[in-house]
N, C-alpha and C positions, 0 to 999 in steps of 0.2 A: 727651592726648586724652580725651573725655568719653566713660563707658561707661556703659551702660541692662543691669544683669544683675535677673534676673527668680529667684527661686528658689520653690519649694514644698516648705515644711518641716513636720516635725512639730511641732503644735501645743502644746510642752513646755516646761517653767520652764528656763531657760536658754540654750536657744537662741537667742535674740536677741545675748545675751552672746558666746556663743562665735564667733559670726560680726564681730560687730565689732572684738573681740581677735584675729582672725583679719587683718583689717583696720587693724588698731594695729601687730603686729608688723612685720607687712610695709610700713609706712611710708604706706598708701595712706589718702589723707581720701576720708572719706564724705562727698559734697556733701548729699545726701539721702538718705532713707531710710524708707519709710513701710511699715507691717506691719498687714493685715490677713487677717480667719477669709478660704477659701477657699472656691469649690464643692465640696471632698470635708471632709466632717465629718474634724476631727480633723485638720485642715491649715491651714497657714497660708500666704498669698503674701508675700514681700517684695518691695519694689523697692527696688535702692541705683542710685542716680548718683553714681559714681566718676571720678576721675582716676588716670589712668595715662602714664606716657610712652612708651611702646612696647606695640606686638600681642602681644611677646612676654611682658611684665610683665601683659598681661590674659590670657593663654593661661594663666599662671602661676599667676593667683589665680583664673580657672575651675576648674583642675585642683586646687590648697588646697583650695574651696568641694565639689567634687566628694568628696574623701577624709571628711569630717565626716559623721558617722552618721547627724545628724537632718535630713540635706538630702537630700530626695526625688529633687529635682531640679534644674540648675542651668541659665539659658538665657541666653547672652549675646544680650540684641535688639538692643543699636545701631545696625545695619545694618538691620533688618528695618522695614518698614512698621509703623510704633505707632501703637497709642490711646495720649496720653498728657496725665496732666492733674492739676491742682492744686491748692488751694483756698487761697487768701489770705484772712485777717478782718483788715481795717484800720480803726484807729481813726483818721480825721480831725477837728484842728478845723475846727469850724461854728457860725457866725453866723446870724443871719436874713438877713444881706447875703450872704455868698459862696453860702448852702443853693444856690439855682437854680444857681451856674455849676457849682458841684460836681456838683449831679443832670445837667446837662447834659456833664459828662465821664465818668460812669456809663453810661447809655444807651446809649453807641457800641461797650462793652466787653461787656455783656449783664452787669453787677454789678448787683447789688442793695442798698439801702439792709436791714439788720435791724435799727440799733437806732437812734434818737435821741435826744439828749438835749440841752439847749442850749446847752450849746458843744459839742459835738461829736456826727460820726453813726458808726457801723459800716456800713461795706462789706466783703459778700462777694463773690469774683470769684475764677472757676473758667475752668482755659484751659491752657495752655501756658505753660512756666515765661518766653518769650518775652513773650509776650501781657502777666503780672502786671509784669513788669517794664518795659513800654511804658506801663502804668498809672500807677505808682508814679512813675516818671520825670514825669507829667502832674500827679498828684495831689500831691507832693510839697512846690509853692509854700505849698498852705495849711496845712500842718504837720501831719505825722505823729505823731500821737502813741503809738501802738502798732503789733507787726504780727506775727500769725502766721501762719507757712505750713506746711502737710502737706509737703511734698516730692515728686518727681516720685513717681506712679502710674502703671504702663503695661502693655502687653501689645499681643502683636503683633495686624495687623486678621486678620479673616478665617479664612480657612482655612489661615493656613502653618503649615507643619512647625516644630514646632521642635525644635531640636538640641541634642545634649551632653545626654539626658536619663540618666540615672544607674540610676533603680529606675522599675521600670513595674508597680507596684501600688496596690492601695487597703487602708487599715486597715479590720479587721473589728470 
């Protein structure tokens, strides 16, 4: 089963490392993983989208991620109501014949055209790892020729609680 863990760590050389060696050992693939600064100076958020096969195998590597010094905080959201979202840059080829049907399978997705060039354009398109993938599946016929993606970004809506928080301060 697919799991959405949210952490806020300290913003230090290594940590990124040790987390995903944490995540090697114990046999788990990172599907995603995207690390950026947070709202409190000197923090960082992660998001990893993991597989696991059992609640108990995530219960397992909440409580691993919990035990490691530079992690503030660790929040399993899979269940919780997300924001959650992507960002794919794809290179398509493009012609002057396909360019319209192409801009016309962009438009329905809210992607943008950034770069052109004549044989091909760059699209950007931000959504749901669902959404880039109903995209790609579309855009696919006229040939891909590149494709990068961030990995899932998330956090829960609103105002819920989250849980499993580990340390509840701020660096000075």
């Amino acid at each position: 089963m697919k799991r959405i863990i949210s952490l806020l760590v300290l913003n230090k050389p290594g940590v990124l490392n040790r987390i995903t060696n944490l995540f090697s050992k114990r046999n788990y693939n990172i599907e995603s993983i995207s690390v950026g600064l947070s709202e409190q100076e000197g923090m960082s958020r992660i998001t990893c989208v993991i597989y696991v096969e059992s609640e108990q195998q995530s219960e397992q590597i909440t409580k691993q991620l919990n035990k490691q010094v530079d992690i503030l905080k660790v929040t399993d959201i899979t269940n919780q109501a997300v924001v959650a979202r992507e960002l794919a840059l794809i290179k398509v080829q493009s012609n002057p014949h396909t360019r319209n049907e192409i801009y016309s399978l962009i438009e329905p997705f809210r992607a943008s055209v950034i770069d052109v060039s004549k044989d091909s354009l760059v699209i950007q398109i931000t959504g749901e790892s669902e959404k880039i993938e109903a995209f790609l599946e579309l855009i696919k016929p006229y040939g891909i020729k590149e494709i990068a993606r961030t990995g899932t970004t998330a956090f829960p809506r609103g105002t819920q609680r989250q849980s499993q928080q580990k340390h509840n301060f701020s660096i000075v």
